[in-house]
C-alpha positions as CSV (number, residue, x, y, z in Angstrom):
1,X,-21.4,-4.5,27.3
2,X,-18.1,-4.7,29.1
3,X,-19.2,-3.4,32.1
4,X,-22.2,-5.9,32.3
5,X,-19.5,-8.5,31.6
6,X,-17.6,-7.2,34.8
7,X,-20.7,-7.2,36.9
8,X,-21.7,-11.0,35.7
9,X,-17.9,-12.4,36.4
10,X,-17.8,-10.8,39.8
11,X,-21.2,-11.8,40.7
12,X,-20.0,-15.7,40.1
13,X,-16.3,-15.2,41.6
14,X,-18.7,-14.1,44.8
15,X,-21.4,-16.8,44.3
16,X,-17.9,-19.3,44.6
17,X,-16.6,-17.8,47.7
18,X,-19.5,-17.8,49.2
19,X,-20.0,-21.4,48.8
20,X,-16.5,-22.3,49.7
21,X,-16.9,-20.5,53.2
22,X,-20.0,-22.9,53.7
23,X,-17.3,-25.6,53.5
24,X,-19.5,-27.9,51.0
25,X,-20.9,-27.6,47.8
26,X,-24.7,-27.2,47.3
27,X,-27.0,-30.2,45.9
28,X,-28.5,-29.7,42.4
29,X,-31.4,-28.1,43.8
30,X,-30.1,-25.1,45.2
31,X,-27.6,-24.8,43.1
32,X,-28.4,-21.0,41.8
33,X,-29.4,-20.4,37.8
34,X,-26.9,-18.1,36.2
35,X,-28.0,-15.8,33.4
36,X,-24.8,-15.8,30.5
37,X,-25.1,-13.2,27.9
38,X,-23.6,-14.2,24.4
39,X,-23.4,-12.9,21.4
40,X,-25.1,-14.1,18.2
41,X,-24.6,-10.8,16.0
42,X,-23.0,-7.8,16.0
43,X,-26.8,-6.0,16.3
44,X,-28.3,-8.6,18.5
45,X,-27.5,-10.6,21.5
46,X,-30.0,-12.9,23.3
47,X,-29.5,-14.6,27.1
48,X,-29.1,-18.5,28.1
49,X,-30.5,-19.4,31.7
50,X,-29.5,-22.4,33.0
51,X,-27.6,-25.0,35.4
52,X,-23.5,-24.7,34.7
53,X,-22.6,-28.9,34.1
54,X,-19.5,-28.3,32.9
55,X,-17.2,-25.0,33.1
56,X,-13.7,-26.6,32.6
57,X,-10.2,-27.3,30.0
58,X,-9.5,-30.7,29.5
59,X,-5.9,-31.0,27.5
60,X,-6.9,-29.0,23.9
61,X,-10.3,-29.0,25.2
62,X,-12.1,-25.5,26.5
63,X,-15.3,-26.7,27.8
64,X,-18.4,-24.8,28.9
65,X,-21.6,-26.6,29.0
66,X,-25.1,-25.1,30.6
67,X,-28.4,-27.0,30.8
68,X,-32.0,-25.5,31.0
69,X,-35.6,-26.6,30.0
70,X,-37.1,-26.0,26.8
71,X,-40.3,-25.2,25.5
72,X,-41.0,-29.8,24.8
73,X,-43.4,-31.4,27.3
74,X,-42.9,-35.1,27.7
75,X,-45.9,-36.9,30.3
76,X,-49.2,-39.1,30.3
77,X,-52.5,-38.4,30.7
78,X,-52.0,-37.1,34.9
79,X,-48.8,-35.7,34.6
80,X,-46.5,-33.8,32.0
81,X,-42.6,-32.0,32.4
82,X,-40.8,-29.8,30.6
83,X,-38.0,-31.4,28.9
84,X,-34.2,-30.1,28.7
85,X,-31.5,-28.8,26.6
86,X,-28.2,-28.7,27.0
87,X,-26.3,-25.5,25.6
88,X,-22.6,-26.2,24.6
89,X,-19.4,-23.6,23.9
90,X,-16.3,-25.8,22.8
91,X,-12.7,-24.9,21.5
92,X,-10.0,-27.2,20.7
93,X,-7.0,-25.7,20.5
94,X,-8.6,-22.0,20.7
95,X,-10.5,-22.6,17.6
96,X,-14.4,-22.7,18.1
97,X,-15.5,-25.8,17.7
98,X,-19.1,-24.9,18.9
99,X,-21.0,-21.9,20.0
100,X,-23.8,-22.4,22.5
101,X,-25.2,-25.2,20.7
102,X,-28.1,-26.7,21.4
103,X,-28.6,-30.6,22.1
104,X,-32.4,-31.4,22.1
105,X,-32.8,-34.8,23.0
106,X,-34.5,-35.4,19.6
107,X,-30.4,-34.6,18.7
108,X,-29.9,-38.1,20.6
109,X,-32.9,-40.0,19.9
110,X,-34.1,-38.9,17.1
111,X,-37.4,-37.3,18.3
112,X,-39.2,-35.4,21.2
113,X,-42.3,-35.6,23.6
114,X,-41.8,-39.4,24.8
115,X,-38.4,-39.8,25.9
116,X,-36.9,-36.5,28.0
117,X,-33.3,-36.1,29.1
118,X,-32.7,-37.3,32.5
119,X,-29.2,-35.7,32.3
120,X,-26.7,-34.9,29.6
121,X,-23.4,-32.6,29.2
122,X,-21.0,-33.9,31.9
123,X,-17.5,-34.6,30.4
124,X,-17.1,-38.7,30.3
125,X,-13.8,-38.9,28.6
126,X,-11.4,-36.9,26.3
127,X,-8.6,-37.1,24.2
128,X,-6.8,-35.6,22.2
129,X,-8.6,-37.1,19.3
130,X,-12.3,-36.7,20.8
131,X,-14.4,-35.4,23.4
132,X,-17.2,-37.3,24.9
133,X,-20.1,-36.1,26.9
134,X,-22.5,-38.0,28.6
135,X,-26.2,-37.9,28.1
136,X,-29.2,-39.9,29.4
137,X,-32.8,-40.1,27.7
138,X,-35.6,-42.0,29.5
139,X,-39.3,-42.2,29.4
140,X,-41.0,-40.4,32.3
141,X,-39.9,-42.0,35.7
142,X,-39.0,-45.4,34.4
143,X,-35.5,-46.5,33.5
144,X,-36.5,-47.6,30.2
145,X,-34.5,-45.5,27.3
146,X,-30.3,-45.1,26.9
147,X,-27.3,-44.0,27.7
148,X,-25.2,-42.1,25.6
149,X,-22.1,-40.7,24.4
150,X,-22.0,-37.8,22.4
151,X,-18.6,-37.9,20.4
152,X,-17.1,-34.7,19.5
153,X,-14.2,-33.7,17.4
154,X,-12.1,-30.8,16.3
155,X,-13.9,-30.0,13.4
156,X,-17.2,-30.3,14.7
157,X,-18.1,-33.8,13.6
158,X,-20.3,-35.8,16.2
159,X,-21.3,-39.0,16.4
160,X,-23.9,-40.7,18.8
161,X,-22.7,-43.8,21.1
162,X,-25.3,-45.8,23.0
163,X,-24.2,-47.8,25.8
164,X,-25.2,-51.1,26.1
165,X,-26.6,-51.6,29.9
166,X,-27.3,-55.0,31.9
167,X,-29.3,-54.1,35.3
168,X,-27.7,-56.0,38.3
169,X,-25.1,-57.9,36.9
170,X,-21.7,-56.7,38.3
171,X,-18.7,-56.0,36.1
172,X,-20.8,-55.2,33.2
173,X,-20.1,-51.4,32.9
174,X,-16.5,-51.5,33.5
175,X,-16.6,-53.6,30.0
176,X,-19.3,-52.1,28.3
177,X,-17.7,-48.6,29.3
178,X,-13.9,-50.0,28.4
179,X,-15.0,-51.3,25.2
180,X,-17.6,-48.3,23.8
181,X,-14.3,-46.0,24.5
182,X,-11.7,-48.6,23.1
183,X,-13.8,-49.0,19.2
184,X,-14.4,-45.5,18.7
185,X,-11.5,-44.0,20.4
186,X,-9.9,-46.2,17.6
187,X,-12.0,-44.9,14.8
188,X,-10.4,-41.9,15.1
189,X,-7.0,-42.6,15.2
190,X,-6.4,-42.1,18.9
191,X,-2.7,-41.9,20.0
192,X,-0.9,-44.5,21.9
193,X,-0.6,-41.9,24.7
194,X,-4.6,-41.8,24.9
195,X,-4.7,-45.2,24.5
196,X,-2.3,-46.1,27.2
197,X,-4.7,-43.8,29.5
198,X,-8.1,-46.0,28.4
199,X,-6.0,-49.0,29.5
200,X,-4.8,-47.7,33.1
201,X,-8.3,-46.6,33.7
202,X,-10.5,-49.9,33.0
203,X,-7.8,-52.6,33.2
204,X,-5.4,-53.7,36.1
205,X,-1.9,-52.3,35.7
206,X,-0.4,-55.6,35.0
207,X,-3.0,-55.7,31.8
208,X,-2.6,-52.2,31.2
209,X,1.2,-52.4,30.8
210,X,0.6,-55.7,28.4
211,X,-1.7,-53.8,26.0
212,X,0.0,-51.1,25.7
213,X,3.5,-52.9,25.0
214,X,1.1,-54.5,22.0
215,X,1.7,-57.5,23.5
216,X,-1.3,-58.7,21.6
217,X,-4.2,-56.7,20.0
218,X,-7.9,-56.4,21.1
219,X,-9.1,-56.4,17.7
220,X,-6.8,-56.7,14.4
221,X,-6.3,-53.2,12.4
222,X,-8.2,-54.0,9.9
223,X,-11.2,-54.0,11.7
224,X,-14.4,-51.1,10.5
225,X,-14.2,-50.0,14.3
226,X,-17.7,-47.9,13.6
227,X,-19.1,-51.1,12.4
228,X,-17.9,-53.2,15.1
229,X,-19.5,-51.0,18.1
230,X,-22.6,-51.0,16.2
231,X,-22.5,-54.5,15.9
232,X,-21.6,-55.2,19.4
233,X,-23.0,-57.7,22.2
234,X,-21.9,-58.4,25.9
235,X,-23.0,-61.5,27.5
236,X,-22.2,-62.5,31.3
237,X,-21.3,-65.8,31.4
238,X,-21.9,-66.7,35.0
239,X,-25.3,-66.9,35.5
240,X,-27.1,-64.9,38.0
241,X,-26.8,-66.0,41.0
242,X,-26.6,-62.6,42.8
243,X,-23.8,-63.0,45.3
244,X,-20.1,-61.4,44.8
245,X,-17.5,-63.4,43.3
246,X,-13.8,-62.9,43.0
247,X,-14.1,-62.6,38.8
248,X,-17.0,-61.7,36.6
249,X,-16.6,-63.3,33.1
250,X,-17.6,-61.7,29.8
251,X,-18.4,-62.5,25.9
252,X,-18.1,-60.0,23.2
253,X,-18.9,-60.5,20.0
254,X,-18.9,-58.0,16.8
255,X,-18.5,-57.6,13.3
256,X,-15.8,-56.5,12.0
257,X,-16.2,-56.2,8.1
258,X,-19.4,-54.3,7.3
259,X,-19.4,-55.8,4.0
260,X,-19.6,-59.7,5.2
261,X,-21.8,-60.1,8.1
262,X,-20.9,-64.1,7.9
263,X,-17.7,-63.1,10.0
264,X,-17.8,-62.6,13.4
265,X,-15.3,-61.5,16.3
266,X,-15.0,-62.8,19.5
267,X,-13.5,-61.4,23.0
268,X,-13.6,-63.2,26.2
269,X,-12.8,-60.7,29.3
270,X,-13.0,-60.9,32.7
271,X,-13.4,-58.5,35.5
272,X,-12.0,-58.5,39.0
273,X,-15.1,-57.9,41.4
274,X,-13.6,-56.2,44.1
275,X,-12.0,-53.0,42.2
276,X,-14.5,-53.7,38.8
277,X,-11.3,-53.5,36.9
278,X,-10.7,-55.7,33.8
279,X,-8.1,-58.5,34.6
280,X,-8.4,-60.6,31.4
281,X,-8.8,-60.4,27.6
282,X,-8.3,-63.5,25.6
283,X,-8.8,-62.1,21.9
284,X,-8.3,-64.1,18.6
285,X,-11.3,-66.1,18.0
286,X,-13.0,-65.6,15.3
287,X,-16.5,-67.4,13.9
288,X,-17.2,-67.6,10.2
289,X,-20.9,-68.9,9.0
């Protein structure tokens, strides 16, 4: 076993060279499928083909993620495709959180054979709190389904995030990302360090540096910050006119109690349109029925 081991690892440390004389990295379709051998008892051990998405440590995070097709087939009537899974090793801390798991997209969505996933297991963010992986589950060659976080954390609890997305209206992601990260990054008790790292990478710096000074909250601490992203909608407020403009402005509304649903919260943001970085969040508002 160790010898195979020896063979696999120098196989890929000349599969990397090789690649690196080319001077440029091959697209996803000549990327080559490596064959990992893993372990599942001491008496048996069974192999994993499949496309490396992620092979990486991230702060506590050890990250090794693998995707393949599996035996599903999603189509209509003239065509059909074999749908993906993604296979996941995780350790936090060198404890093993996960050991080549497998996300079906019936894992995201709840079942299989209509919607197939388009792409999944690239890193999106992480903390030290949680680690979030990207995933993408659409009908067959349409744009109708979601997108997705998968929320991970150090004992193996997960939780599914779907990202609200508005096709052709500029600004929109940066504050649908900003806030999807914001609610549940604060469900789990991130750290004012991770926090301050959310800010710098959605907001200008002169915002950045106000929110994390607490110069005024995005939400009060008493908000049910599950609730609240469940409960979420993002409005553009300019109309669609389709040309650039300096500023994109924003409306986001929420719940924050789950028990009184009479109560609702209310963000106005804006977004600067040439670097699709947050300049604005006027927070405070809140609407009672």
């Amino acid at each position: 076993m160790k010898s195979l081991i020896k063979v696999i690892f120098l196989t890929f440390i000349v599969s990397i060279l090789v690649v690196a004389c080319n001077g440029r990295r091959k697209t996803d379709d000549t990327i080559p499928q490596y064959t990992i051998e893993y372990s599942v008892n001491e008496n048996k051990s069974e192999q994993i083909k499949g496309r490396i998405i992620e092979d990486t440590v991230i702060g506590h995070w050890v990250i090794k993620a693998l995707k393949d097709s599996n035996d599903v087939i999603v189509g209509r009537h003239d065509w059909a495709v074999r749908d993906s899974s993604v296979f996941l090793t995780l350790s936090y801390d060198r404890n093993i959180v996960y050991s080549d798991k497998e996300i079906r997209t019936k894992d995201l969505v709840g079942n299989e054979g209509e919607y197939m996933m388009q792409w999944g297991g690239d890193v999106f963010w992480a903390s030290d709190s949680a680690l979030y992986l990207s995933f993408g589950c659409f009908l067959p060659d349409t744009d109708d389904g979601w997108n997705m976080l998968y929320q991970i954390l150090p004992d193996g609890t997960s939780n599914i995030i779907v990202i609200d997305v508005y096709m052709g209206v500029d600004g929109f992601d940066a504050v649908a990302d900003f806030m999807a990260l914001y609610l549940n990054e604060r469900a789990v008790g991130a750290s004012p360090a991770d926090l301050k790292r959310l800010y710098e990478q959605y907001c200008t710096k002169e915002l950045a540096e106000e929110l994390s000074s607490s110069a005024f909250p995005i939400v009060t601490d008493d908000t049910d910050f599950r609730h609240a992203y469940k409960t979420i909608q993002i409005e553009p407020q300019d109309g669609f006119t389709g040309l650039p403009l300096e500023k994109y402005s924003f409306e986001v509304k929420f719940k924050p109690n789950p028990n009184d649903d009479n109560v609702t919260d209310i963000l106005y943001m804006e977004v600067d349109g040439s670097t699709n970085k947050i300049i604005k969040i006027n927070s405070g508002e809140r609407e009672v029925i």
